[in-house]
C-alpha positions in Angstrom: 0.0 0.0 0.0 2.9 2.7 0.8 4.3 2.2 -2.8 0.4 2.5 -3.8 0.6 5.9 -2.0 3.6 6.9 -3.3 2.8 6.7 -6.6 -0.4 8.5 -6.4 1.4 11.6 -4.6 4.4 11.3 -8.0 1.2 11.1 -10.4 -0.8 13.6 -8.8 2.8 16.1 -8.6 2.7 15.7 -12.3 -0.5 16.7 -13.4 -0.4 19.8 -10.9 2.5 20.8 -12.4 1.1 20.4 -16.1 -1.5 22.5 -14.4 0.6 25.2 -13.8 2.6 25.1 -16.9 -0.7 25.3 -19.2 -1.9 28.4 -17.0 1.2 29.8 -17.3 0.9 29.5 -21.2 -2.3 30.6 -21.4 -1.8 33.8 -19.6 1.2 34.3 -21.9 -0.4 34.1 -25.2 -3.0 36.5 -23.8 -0.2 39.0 -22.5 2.7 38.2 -25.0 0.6 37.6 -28.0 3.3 38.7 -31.0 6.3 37.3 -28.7 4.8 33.8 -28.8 3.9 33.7 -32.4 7.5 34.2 -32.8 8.8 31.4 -31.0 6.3 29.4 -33.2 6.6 30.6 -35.9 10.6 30.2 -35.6 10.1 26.5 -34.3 7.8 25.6 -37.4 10.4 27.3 -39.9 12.7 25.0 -38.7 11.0 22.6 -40.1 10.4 23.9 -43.6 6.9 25.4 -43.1 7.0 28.8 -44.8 5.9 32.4 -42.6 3.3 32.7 -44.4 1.5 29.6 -44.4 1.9 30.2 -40.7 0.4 33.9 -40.6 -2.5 32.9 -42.6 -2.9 30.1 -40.1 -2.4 32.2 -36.9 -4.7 35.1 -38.5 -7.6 32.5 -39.5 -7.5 30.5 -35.9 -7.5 34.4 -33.8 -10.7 35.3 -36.3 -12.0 31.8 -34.9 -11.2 32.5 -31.6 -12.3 35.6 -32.0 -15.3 35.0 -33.5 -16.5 31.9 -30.8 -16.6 34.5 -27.9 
């Protein structure tokens, strides 16, 4: 039963913590909009995706967002 326990506090650490990171990032795409298009943008780039593939995208999902409220 103690390992039982144990494993439930490790489990339970993780999701609060997945919690807190996805609250965190939430409040920064609110704050830091532009900022963290960059950082996407830049990661996506990376990968061969052109900018502005990735404008259109951002601009269409924000009039959704938008839009939903």
């Amino acid at each position: 039963m103690p390992m039982l326990a144990g494993e439930y506090v490790s489990v339970s650490s993780l999701s609060d913590t997945a919690d807190i990171d996805l609250a965190r990032e939430r409040q920064e795409l609110i704050d830091l909009p532009n900022e963290k298009l960059e950082v996407f943008a830049a990661a996506f780039v990376e990968r061969d995706v052109s900018k502005q593939l990735l404008l259109k995208s951002h601009l269409e999902h924000t009039h959704e967002t938008t839009c939903s409220r």
